[in-house]
VEXLO-500988 format. One record per residue: x, y, z of N, C-alpha, C in turn; residue number from 1. Coordinates in Angstrom, 1 decimal. Atoms other than C-alpha are relative to their C-alpha. Example, Ala and Ser with C-alpha at 12.3 -4.5 7.8 and 13.67 -1.06 7.14 Angstrom:
BEGIN
+--------+--------+--------+--------+--------+--------+--------+--------+--------+-----+
:   n.c1 :   n.c2 :   n.c3 :  ca.c1 :  ca.c2 :  ca.c3 :   c.c1 :   c.c2 :   c.c3 : seq :
+--------+--------+--------+--------+--------+--------+--------+--------+--------+-----+
:    0.9 :   -1.2 :    0.0 :   12.3 :   -4.5 :    7.8 :    0.9 :    1.2 :    0.0 :   1 :
:   -0.9 :   -1.1 :    0.0 :   13.7 :   -1.1 :    7.1 :   -0.8 :    1.1 :    0.8 :   2 :
+--------+--------+--------+--------+--------+--------+--------+--------+--------+-----+
! end
This chain:
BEGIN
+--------+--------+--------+--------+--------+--------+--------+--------+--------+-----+
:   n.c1 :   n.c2 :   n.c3 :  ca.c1 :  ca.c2 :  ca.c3 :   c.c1 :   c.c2 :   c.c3 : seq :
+--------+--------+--------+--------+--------+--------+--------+--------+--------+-----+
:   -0.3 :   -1.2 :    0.8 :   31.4 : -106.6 :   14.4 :   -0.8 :    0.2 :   -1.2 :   1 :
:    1.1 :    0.1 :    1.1 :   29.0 : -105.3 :   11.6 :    1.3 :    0.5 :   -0.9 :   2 :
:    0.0 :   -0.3 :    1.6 :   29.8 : -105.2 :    8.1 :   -0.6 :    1.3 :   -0.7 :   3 :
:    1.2 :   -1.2 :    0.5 :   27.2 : -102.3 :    7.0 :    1.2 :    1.1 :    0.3 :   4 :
:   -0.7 :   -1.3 :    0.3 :   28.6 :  -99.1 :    5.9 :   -0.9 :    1.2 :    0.9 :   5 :
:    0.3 :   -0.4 :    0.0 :   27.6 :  -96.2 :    7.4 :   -0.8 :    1.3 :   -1.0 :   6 :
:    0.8 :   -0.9 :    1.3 :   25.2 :  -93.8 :    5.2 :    0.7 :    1.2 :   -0.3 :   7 :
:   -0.6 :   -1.1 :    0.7 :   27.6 :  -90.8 :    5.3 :    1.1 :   -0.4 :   -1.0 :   8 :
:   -0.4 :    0.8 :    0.6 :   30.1 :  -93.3 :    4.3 :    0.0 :   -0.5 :   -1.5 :   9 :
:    0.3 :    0.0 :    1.4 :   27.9 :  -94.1 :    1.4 :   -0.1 :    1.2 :   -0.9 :  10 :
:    0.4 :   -1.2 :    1.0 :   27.3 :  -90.9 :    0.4 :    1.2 :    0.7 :   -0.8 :  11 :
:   -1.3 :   -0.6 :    0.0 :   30.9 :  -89.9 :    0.6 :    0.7 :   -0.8 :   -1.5 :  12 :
:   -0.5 :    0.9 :    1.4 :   31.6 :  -93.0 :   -2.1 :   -0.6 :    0.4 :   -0.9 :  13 :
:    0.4 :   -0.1 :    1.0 :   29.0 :  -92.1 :   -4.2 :    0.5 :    1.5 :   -0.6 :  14 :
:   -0.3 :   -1.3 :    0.8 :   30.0 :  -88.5 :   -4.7 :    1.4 :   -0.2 :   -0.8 :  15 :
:   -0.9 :    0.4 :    0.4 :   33.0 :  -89.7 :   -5.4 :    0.1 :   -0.6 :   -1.3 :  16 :
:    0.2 :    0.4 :    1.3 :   32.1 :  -91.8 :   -8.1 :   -0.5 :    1.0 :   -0.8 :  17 :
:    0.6 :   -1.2 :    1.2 :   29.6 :  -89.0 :   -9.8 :    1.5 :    0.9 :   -0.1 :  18 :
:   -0.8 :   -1.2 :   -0.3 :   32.7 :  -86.6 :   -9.1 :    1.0 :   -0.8 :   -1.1 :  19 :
:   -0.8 :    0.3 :    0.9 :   34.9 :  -89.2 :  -11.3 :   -0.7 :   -0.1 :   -1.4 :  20 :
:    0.5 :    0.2 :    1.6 :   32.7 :  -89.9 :  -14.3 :   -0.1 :    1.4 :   -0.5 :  21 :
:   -0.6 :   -1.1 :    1.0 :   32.1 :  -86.3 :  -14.4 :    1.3 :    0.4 :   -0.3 :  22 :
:   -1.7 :   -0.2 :    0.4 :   35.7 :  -85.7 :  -14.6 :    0.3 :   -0.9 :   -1.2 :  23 :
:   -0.4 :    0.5 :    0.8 :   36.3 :  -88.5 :  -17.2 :    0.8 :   -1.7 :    0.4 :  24 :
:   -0.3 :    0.9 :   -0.7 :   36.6 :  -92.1 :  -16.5 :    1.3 :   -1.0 :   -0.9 :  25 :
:   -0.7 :    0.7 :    0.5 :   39.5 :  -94.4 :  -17.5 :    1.1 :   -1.0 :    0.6 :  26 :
:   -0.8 :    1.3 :   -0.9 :   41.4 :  -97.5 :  -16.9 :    0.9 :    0.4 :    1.4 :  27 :
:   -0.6 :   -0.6 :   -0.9 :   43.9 :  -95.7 :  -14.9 :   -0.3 :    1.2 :    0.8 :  28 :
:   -0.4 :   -1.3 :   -1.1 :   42.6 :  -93.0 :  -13.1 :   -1.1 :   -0.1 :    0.8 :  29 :
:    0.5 :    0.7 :   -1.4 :   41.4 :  -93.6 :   -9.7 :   -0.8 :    0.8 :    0.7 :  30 :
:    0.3 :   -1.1 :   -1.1 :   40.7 :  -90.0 :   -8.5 :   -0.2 :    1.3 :   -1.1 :  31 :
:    0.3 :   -0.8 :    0.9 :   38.7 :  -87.5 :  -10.0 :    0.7 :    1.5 :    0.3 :  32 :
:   -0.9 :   -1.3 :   -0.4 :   40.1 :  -83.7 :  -10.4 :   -0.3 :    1.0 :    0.9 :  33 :
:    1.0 :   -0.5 :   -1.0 :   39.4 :  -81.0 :   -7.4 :   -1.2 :    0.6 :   -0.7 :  34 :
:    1.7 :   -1.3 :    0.5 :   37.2 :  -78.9 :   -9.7 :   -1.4 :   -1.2 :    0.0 :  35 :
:    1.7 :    1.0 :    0.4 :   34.8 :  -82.2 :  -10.4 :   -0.3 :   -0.4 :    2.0 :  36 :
:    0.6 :    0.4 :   -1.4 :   35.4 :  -83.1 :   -6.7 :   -0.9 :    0.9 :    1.1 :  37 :
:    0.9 :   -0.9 :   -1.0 :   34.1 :  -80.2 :   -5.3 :   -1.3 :    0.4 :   -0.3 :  38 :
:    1.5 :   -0.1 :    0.5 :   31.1 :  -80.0 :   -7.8 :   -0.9 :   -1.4 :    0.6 :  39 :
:    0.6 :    1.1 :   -0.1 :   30.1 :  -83.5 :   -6.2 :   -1.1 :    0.0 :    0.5 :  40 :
:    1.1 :   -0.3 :   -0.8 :   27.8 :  -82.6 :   -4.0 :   -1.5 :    0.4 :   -0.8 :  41 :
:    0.9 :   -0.4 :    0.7 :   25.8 :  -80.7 :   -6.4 :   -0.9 :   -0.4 :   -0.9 :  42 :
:   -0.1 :    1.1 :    1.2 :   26.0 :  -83.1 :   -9.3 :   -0.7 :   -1.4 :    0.9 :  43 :
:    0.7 :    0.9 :   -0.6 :   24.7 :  -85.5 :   -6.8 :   -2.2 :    0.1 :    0.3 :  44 :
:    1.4 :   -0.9 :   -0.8 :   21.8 :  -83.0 :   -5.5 :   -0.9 :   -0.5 :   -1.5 :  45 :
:    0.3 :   -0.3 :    1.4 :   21.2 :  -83.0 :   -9.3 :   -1.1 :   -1.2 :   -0.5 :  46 :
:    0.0 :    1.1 :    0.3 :   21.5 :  -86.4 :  -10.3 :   -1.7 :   -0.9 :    0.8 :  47 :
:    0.7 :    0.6 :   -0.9 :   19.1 :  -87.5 :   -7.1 :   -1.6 :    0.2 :   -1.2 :  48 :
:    1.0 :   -0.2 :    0.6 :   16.1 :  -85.4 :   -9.3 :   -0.2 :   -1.1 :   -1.3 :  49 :
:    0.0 :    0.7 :    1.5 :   17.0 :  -87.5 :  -12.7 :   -0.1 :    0.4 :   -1.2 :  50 :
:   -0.1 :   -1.4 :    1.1 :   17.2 :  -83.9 :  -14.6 :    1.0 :   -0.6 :   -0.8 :  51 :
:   -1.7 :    0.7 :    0.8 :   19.7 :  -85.9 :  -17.1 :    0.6 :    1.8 :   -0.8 :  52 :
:   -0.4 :   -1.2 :    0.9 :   19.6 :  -82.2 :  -19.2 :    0.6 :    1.3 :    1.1 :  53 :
:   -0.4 :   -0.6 :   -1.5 :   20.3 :  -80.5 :  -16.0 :    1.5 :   -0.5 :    0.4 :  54 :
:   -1.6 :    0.9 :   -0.6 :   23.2 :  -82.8 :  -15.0 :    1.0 :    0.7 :   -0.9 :  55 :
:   -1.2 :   -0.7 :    1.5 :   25.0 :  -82.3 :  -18.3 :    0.4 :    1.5 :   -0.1 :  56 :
:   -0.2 :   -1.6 :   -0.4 :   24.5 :  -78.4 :  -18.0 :    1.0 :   -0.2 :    0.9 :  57 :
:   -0.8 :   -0.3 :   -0.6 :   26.1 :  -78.9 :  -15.2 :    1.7 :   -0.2 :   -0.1 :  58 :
:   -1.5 :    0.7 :    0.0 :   29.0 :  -81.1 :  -15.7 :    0.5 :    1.1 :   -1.2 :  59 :
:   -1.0 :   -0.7 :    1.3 :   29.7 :  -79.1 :  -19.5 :    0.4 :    1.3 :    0.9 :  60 :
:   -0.6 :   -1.3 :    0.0 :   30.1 :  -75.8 :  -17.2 :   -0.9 :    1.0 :   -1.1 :  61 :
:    0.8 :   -1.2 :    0.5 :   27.5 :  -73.9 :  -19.4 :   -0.9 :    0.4 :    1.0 :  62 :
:    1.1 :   -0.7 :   -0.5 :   24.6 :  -74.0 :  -17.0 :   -1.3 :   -0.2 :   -0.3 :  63 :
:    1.5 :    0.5 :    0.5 :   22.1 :  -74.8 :  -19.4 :    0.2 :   -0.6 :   -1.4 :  64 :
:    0.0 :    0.7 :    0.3 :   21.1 :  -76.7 :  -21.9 :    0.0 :    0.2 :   -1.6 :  65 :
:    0.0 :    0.9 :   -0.4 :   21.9 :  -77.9 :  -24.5 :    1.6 :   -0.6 :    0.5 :  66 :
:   -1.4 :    0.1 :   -0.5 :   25.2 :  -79.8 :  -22.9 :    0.5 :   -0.7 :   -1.4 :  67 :
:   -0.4 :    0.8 :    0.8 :   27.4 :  -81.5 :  -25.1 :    0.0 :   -1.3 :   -0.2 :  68 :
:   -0.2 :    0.9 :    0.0 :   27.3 :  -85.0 :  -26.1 :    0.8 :   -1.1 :    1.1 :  69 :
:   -0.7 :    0.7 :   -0.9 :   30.4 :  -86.4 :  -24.0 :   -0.8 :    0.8 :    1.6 :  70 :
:    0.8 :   -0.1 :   -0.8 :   28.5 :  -84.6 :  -21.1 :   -1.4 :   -0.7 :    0.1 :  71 :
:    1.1 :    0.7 :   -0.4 :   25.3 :  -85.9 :  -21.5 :   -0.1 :   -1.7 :    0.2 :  72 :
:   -0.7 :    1.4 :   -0.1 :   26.5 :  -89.5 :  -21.9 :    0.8 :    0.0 :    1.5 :  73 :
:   -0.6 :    0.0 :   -1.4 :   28.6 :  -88.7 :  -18.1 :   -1.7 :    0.4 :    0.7 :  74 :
:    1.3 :   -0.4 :   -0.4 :   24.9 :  -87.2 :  -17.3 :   -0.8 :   -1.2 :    0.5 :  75 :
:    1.1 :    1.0 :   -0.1 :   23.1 :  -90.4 :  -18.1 :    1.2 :   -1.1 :    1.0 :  76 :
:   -0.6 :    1.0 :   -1.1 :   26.0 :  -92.7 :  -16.3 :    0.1 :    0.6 :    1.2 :  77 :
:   -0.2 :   -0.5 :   -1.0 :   25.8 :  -90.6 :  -13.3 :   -1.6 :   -0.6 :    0.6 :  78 :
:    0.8 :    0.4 :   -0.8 :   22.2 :  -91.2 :  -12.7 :   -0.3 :   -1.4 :   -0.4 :  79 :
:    0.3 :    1.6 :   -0.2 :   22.2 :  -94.9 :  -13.4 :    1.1 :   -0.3 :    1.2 :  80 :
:   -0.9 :   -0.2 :   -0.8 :   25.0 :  -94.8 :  -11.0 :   -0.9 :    0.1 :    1.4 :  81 :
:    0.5 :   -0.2 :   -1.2 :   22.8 :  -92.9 :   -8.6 :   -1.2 :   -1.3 :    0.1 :  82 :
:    1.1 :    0.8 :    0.3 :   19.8 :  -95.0 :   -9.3 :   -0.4 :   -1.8 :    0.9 :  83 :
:   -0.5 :    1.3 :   -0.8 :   21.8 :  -98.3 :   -8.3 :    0.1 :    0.0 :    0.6 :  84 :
:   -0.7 :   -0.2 :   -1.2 :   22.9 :  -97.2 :   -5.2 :   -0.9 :   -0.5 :    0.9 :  85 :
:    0.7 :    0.0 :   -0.6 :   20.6 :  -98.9 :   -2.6 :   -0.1 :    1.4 :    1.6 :  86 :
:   -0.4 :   -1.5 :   -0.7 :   19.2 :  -96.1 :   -0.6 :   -0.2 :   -0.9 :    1.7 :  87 :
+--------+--------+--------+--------+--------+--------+--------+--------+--------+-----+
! end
């Protein structure tokens, strides 16, 4: 029986994670909100380039730049996030 994850598998976790940090991460909460989970995909797409000012845009909800602080700090932990992910 293999061990190894399937790649959609992985992909599916990692949005998941980007989809929680942008939502807001904390001891307790396990599952990010629909609005961040449905942006995952995108915030992924995003992330993949390493636009950190781009991400943030995204996650604040303005669009562009510049985002705010607690955004760009979820911006920069999303692509170390992505970054680590073996592809």
């Amino acid at each position: 029986m293999s061990t190894t994850r399937s790649p959609a598998r992985d992909a599916d976790a990692l949005q998941q994670r980007i989809a929680l940090i942008a939502c807001g991460t904390r001891p307790d909460k396990t599952q990010p909100c629909p609005g961040h989970r449905a942006q995952a995909a995108a915030l992924l797409n995003i992330a993949s380039t390493g636009a950190a000012d781009a991400l943030a845009a995204a996650i604040c909800g303005t669009g562009r730049s510049p985002a705010c602080h607690d955004c760009t700090t979820k911006a920069t932990e999303i692509i170390r996030t992505y970054n680590a992910e073996p592809s």
